[in-house]
Chimera marker file (.cmm) of the C-alpha trace (Angstrom):
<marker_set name="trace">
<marker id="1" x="115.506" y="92.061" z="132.751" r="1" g="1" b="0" radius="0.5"/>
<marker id="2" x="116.194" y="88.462" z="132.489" r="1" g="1" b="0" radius="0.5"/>
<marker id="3" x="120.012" y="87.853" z="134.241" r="1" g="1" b="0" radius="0.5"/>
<marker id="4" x="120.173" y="85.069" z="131.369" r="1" g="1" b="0" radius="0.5"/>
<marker id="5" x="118.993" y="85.269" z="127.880" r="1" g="1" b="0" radius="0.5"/>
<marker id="6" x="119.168" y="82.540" z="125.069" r="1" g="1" b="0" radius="0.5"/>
<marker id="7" x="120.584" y="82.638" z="121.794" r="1" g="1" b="0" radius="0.5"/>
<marker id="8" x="117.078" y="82.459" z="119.803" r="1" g="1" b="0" radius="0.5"/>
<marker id="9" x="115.768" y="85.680" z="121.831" r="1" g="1" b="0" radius="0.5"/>
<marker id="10" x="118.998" y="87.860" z="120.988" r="1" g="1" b="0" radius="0.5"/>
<marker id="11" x="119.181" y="86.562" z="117.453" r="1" g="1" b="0" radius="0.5"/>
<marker id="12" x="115.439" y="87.791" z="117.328" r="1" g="1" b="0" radius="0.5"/>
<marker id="13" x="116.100" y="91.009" z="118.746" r="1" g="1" b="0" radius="0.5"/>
<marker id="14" x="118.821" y="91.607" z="116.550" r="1" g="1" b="0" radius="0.5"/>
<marker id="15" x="116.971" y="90.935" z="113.823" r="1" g="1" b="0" radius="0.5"/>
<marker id="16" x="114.205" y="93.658" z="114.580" r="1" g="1" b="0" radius="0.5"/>
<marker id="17" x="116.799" y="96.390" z="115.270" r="1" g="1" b="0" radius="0.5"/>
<marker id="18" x="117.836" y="95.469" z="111.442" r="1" g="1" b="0" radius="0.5"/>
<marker id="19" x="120.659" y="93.156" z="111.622" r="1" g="1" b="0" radius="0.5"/>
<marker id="20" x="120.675" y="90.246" z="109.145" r="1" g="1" b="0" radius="0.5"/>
<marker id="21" x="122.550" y="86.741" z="109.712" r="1" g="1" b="0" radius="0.5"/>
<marker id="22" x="125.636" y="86.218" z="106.693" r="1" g="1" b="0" radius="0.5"/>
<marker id="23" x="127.177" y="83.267" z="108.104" r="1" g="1" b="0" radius="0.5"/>
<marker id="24" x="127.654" y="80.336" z="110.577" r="1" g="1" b="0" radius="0.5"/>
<marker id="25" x="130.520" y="78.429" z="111.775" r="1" g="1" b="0" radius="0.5"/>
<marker id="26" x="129.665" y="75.753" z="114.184" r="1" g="1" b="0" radius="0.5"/>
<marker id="27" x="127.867" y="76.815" z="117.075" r="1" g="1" b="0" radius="0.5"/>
<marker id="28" x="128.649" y="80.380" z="116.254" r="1" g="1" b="0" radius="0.5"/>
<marker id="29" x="126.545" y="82.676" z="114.362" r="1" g="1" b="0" radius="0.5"/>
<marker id="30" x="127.438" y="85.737" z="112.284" r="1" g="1" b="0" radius="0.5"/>
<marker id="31" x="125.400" y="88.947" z="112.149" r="1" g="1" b="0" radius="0.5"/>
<marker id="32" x="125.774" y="92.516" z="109.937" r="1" g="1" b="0" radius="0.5"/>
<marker id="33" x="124.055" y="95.354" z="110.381" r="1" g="1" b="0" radius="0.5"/>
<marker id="34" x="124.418" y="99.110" z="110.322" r="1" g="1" b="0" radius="0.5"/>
<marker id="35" x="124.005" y="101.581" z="113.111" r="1" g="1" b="0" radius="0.5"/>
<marker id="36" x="124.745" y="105.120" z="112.685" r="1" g="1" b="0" radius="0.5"/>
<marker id="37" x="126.383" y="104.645" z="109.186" r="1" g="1" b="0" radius="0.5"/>
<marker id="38" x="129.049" y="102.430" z="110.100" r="1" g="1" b="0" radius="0.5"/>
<marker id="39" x="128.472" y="98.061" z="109.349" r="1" g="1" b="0" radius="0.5"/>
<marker id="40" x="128.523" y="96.365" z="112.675" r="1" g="1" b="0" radius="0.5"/>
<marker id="41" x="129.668" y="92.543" z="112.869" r="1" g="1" b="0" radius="0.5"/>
<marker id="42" x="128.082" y="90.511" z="115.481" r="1" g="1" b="0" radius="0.5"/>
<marker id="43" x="128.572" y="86.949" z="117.110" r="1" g="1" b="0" radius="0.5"/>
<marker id="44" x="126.605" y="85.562" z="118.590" r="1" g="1" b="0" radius="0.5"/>
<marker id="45" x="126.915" y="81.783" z="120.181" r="1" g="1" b="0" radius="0.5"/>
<marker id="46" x="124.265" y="79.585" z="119.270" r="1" g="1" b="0" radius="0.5"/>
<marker id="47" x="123.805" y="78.433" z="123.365" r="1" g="1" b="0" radius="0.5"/>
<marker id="48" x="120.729" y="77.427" z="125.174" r="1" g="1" b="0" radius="0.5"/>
<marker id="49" x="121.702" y="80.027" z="127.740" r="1" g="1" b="0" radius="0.5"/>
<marker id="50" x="124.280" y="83.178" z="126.996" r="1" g="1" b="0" radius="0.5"/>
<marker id="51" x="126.425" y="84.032" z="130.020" r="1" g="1" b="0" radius="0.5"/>
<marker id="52" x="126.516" y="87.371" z="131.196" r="1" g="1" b="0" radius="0.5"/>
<marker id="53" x="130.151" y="88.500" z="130.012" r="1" g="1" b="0" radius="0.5"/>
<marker id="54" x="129.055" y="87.280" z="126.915" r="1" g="1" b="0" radius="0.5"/>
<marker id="55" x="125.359" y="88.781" z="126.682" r="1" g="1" b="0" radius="0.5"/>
<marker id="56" x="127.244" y="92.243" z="127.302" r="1" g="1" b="0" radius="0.5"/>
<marker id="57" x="129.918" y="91.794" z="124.451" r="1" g="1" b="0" radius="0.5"/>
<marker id="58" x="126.879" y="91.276" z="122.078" r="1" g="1" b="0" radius="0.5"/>
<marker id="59" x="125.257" y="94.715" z="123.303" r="1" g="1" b="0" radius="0.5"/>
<marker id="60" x="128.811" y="96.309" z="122.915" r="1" g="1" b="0" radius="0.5"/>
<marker id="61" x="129.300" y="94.261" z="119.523" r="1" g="1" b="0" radius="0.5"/>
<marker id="62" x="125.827" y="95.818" z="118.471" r="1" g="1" b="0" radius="0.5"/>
<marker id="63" x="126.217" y="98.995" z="119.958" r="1" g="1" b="0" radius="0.5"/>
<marker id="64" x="122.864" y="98.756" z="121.832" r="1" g="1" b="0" radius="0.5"/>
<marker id="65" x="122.499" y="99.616" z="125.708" r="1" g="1" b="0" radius="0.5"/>
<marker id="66" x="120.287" y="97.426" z="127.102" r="1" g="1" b="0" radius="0.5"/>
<marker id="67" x="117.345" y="99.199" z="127.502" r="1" g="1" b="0" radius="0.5"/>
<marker id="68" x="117.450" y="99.187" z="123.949" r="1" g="1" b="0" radius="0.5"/>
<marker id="69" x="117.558" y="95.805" z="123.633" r="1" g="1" b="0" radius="0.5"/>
<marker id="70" x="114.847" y="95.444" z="126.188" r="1" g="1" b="0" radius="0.5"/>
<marker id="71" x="112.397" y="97.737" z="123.925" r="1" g="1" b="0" radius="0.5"/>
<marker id="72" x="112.841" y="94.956" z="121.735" r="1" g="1" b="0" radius="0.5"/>
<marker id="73" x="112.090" y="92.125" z="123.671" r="1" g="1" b="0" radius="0.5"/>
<link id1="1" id2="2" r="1" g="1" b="0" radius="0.2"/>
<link id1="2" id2="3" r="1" g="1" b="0" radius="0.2"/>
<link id1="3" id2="4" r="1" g="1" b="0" radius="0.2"/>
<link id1="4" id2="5" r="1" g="1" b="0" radius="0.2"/>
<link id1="5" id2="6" r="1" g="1" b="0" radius="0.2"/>
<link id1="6" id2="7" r="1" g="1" b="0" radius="0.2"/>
<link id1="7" id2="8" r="1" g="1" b="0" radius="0.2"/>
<link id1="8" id2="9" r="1" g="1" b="0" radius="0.2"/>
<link id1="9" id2="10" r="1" g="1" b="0" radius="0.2"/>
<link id1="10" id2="11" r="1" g="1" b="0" radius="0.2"/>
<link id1="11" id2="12" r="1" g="1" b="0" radius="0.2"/>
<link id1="12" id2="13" r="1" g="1" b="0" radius="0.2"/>
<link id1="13" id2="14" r="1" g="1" b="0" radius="0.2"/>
<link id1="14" id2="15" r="1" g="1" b="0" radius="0.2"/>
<link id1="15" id2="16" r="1" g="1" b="0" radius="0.2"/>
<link id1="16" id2="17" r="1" g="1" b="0" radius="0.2"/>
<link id1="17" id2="18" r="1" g="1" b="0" radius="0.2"/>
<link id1="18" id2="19" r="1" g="1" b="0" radius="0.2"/>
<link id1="19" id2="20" r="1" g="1" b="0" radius="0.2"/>
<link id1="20" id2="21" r="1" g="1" b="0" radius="0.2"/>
<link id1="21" id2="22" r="1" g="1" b="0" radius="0.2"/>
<link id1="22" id2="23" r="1" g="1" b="0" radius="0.2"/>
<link id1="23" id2="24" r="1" g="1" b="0" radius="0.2"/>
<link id1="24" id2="25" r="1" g="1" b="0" radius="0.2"/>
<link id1="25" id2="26" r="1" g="1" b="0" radius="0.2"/>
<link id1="26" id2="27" r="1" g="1" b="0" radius="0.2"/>
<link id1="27" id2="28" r="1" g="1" b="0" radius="0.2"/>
<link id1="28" id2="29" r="1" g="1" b="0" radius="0.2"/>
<link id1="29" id2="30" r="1" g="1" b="0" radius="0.2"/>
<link id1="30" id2="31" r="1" g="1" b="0" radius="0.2"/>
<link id1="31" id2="32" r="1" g="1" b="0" radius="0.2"/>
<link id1="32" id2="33" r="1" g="1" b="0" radius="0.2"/>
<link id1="33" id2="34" r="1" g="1" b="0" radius="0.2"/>
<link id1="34" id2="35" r="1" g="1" b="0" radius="0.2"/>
<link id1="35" id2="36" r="1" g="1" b="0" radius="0.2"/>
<link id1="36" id2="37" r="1" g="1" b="0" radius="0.2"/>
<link id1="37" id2="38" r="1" g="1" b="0" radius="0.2"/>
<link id1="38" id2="39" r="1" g="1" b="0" radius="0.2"/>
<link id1="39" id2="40" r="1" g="1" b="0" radius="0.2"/>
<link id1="40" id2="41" r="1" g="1" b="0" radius="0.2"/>
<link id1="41" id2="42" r="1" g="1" b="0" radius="0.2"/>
<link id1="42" id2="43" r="1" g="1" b="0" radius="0.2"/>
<link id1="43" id2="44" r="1" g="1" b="0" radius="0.2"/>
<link id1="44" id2="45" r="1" g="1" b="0" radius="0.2"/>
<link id1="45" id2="46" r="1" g="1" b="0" radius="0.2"/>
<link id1="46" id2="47" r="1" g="1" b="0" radius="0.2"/>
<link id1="47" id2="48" r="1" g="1" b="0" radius="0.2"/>
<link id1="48" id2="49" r="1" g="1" b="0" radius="0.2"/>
<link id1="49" id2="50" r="1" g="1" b="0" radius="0.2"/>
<link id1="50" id2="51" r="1" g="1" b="0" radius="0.2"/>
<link id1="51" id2="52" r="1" g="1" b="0" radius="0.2"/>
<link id1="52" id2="53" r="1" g="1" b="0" radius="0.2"/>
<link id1="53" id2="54" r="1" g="1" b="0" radius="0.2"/>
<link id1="54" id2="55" r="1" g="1" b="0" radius="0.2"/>
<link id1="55" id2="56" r="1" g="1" b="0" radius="0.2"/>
<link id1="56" id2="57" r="1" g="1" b="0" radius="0.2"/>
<link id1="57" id2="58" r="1" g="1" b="0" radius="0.2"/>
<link id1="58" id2="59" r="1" g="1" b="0" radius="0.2"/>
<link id1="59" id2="60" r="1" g="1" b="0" radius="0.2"/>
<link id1="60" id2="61" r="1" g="1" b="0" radius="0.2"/>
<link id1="61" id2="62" r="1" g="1" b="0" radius="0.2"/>
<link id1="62" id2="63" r="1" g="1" b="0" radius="0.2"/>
<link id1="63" id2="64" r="1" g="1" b="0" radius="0.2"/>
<link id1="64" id2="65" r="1" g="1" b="0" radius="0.2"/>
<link id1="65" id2="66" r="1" g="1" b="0" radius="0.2"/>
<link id1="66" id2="67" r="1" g="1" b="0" radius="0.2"/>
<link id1="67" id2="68" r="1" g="1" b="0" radius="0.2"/>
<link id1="68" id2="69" r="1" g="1" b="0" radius="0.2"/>
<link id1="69" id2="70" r="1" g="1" b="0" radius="0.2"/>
<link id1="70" id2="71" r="1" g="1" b="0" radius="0.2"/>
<link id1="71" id2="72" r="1" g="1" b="0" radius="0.2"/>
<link id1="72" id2="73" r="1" g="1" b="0" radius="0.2"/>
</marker_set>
């Protein structure tokens, strides 16, 4: 696993585990999607690089571990 992923990867992995983009302010994009029943909101920063605080906010955001996300990748 990558210690540093970018935003185009995670917005593509998202988007296979069925989240869709609704919105974008600035550098910041908006992403809805539902796990288990319940509609998750997800943002994610549209960075070159994503820092790893902010990589594991996204997986908590999402509600993915990541070797879910890495089944992805």
């Amino acid at each position: 696993m990558p210690k540093v992923y970018s935003a185009r990867l995670i917005l593509k992995v998202l988007r296979k585990a069925g989240f869709i983009k609704v919105s974008q302010k600035g550098s910041h994009i908006k992403l809805k999607g539902i796990r288990e029943g319940r509609i998750l909101t997800v943002i994610v920063p549209n960075h070159k690089t994503i820092a790893k605080g902010t990589f594991q906010s996204i997986l908590e955001q999402s509600e993915m571990t990541s070797s879910e996300f890495e089944q992805y990748v």
